[in-house]
N, C-alpha and C positions, 0 to 999 in steps of 0.2 A: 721122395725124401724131402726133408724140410728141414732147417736149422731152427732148435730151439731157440724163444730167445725169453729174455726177461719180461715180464709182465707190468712188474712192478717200477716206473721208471720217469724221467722226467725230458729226455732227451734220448731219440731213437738215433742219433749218431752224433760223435763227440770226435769234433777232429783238433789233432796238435798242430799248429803251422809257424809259416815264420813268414808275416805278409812283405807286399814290396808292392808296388808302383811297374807297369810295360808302360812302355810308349812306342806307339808304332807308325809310321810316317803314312798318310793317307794317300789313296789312291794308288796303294801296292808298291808303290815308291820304295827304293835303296834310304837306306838312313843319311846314307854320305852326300845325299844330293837331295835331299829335304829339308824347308823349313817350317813345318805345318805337322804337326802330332795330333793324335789319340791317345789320351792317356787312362790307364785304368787301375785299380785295386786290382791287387793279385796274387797268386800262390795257390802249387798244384794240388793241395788238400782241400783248399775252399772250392776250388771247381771241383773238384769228385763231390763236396756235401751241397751244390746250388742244386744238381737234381732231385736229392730230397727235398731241401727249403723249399726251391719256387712253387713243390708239388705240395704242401701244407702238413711234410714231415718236422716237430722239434730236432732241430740243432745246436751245440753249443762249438763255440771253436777256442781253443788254447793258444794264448799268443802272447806279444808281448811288444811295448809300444817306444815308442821317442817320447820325452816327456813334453810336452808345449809345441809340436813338432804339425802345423799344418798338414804334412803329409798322413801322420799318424788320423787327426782327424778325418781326412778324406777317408782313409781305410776306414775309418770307424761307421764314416756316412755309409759308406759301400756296403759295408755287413750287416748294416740295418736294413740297407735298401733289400736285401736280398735273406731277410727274417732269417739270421742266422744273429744269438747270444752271444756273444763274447766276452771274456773277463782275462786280463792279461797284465804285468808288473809294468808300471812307466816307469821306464829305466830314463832318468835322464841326460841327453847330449852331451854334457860335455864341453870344451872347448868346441871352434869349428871342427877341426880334425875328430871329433869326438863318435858316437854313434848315429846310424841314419837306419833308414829301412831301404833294405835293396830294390837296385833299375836293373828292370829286365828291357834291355834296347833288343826290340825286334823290328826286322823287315819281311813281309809278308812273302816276298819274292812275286812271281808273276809269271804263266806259262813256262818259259823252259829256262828262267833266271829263277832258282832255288833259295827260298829263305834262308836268312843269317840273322843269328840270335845271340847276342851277345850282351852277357852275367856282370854287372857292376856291381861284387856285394863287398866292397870293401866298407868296413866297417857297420858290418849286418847287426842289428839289431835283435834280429832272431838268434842269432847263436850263444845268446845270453840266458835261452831258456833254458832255466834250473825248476827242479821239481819243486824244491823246497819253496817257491813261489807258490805252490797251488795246494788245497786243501784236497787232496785222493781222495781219501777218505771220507769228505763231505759230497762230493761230486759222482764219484762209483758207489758206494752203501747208501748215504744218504738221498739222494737227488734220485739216482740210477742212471744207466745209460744201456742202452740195447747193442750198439755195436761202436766198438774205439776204429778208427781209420787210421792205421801207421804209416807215413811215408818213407821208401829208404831216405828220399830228401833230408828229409827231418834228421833222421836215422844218424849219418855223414855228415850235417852242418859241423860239426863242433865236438868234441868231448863229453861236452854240457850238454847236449843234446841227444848224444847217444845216449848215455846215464838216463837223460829225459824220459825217452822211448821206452826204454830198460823198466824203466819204475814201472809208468805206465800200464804197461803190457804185464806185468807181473800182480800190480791193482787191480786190473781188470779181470783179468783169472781169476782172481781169490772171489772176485762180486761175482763171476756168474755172467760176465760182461762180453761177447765175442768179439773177437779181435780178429781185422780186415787188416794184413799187412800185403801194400806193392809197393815192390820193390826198387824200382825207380833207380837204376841206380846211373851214377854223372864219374866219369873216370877223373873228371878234378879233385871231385870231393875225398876220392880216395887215394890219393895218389900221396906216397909214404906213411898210408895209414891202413895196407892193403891187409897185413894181420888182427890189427886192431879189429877191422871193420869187419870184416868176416867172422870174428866171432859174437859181435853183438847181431849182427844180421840174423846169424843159425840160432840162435838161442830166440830172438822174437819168431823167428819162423817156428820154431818147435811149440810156441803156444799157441800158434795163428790159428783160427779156424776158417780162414780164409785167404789164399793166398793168390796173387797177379802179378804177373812180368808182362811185358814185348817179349819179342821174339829172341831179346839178347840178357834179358835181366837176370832171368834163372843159371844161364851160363855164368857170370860174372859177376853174381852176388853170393850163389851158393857153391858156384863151381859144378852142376848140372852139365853132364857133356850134352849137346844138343846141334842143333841143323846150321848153319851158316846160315845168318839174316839179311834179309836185303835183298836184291837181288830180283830178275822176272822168275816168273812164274809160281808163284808163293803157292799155289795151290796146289800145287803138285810137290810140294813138303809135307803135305799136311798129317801124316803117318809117321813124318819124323819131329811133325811135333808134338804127335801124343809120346812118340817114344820117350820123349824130354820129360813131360809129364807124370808120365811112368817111373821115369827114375827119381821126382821129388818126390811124388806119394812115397815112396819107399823111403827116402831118406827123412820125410815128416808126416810118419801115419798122423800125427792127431788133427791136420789139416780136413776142414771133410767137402771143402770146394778149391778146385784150381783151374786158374780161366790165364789166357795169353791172348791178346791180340795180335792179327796177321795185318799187314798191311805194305803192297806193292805201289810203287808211285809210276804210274801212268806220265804225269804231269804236275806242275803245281796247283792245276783247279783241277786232276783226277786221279786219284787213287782208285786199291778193290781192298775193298774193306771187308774182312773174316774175322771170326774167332774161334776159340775153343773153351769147352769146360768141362770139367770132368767133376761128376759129384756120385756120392752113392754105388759107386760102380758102372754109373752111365756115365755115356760122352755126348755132350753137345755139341754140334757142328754146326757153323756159319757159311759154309763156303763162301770164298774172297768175293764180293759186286761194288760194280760202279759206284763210287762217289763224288759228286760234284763235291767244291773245299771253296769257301771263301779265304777261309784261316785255319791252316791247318794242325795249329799249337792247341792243348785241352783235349785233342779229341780220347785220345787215352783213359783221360781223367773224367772226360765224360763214360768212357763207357764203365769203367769201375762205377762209379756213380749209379748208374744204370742199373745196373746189377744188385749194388748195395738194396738200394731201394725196391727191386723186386722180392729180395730177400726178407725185408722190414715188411714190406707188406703182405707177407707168408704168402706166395703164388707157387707155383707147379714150378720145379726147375728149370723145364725147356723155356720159360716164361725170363727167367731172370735174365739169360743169355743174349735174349732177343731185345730186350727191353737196352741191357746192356749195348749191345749195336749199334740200335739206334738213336740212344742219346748221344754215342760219341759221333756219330753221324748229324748229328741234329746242332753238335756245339762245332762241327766245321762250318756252320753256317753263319755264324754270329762274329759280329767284331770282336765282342768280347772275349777271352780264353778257357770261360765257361758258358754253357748252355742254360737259357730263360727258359724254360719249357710254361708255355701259358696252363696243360694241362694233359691229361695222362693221350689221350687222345692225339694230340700235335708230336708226340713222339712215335704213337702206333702208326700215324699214318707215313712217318717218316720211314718205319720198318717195311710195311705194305707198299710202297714204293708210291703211295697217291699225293701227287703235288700240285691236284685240281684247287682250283679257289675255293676256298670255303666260304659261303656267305651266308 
């Protein structure tokens, strides 16, 4: 099986985001006991689209900025740097108290002290995105686009952003456009917003031709009964998590791929990294192996990414899966919270387990 896609187009994946700034303390260091940072461009849409970019797929990303705001430029260098379009409303500042783009404070953790991640988005910037800022119509009919990337992130920022999604996802259907919705889902985001939210979720899922969770997303986005996450021995769930699967194809035939990542944490440099997908009426299986993690934030986002991209570039199914794997395996490598991939090759060999020098 193979998903159709557009021909006719100007951009093989179109992502909506809402950027912000990590900073992470060097040398696997606690935040609270660092004075020395890494700081980067960020947001878990643009790591799902750098595996197509770095790989010399067109990208465009939806977003929206600080007006005069340094940090807005850095974000702006970063999206360049990493051949991803961008076009997005300066909304501007304000007083100080006014709008910023959100700090993602992370600590990478280290051996058996577990990373902590802590969300500074008062006064997000992204939660500003309104549709009526963007031309649909010129962007899906005109321009074209091959596949939209939904994130629940996105999804649950705001009001404005659900609405966002909503349009979106409904544009895209009408063009002929496939639509990759993961689910992503953050219990802050929803929290006294748990009916609202649930029903824009089910309604983009019902047009998704593409659908991803973790192990806990399908439970608590769609309400999916499913396996208890976490936990040792993940691999011996692995029939309770097609079961899971099985209950969303039923609750969203028009879906015609569904992929979950597995993942047991060993330690903070090792996890066993698996998946699942089910398309056409086949299952694809990953069983859980060894992963060495520099940083283990993206890797999710790499393997959707992964995936997307085996799909854009019409391969064999079993193909997309694998590919999918091991980009999320390839971007625990990297400081960054997305994967560089120099070239299709530096990810296969990362699947094929070979970590000989290349020279």
């Amino acid at each position: 099986m193979s998903i159709e896609l557009r021909k006719d187009y100007a951009y093989s994946l179109l992502v909506p985001t809402s950027m912000g700034v990590r900073i992470t303390p060097a040398k696997h260091q606690p935040v609270h006991s660092s004075d020395t940072f890494f700081m980067q461009a960020t947001s878990a849409e643009t790591n799902v689209a750098s595996i197509a970019s770095y790989l010399g797929l067109p990208v465009k990303v939806l977003t929206t900025f600080v007006k005069g705001s340094p940090i807005a430029q850095f974000i702006k260098n970063n999206l360049s740097s990493r051949h991803m379009a961008y076009e997005g409303k300066e909304v501007a500042q304000g007083d100080p108290w006014g709008y910023r783009h959100q700090f993602n404070i992370a600590d990478m953790g280290f051996g058996s002290r577990g990373p902590r991640v802590h969300n500074d988005r008062a006064g997000e910037v992204g939660r500003t995105l309104n549709v009526n800022d963007f031309d649909l119509d010129r962007i899906f009919r005109k321009e074209g686009v091959q596949v939209v990337h939904l994130s629940g992130l996105i999804a649950a920022l705001s009001q404005e952003t659900s609405t966002f999604c909503l349009e979106i996802a409904r544009e895209a259907k009408k063009h002929g456009t496939r639509i990759s919705f993961d689910l992503n889902y953050r219990a802050s985001f929803w929290k006294g917003r748990e009916k609202e939210l649930s029903g824009v979720f089910r309604e983009i899922a019902s047009v998704a031709d593409i659908l991803v969770g973790n192990e806990e997303d399908f439970q608590l986005c769609l309400g999916i009964e499913g396996p208890e996450a976490g936990g040792k021995d993940i691999g011996s769930k692995m029939e309770s998590f097609k079961g899971m699967i099985d209950r969303v194809r039923k609750e969203y035939p028009g879906a015609s791929v569904f992929a979950t990542t597995l993942r047991q944490v060993l330690s903070v440099d090792s996890h066993l990294w698996g998946a699942i997908m089910w398309e056409g009426g086949n299952w694809h299986v990953i069983e859980p192996r060894e992963i060495h993690i520099l940083d283990r934030i993206g890797g999710g986002d790499g393997f959707v990414g992964g995936l997307l991209y085996g799909i854009l570039k019409g391969w064999e199914p079993a193909r997309w899966i694998e590919f999918g794997w091991a980009s999320g395996a390839l971007a625990t490598t990297f400081l960054t919270d997305y994967a560089q991939p120099a070239d299709e090759e530096m990810v296969w060999s990362v699947f094929e387990g070979n970590a000989r020098v290349k020279r």
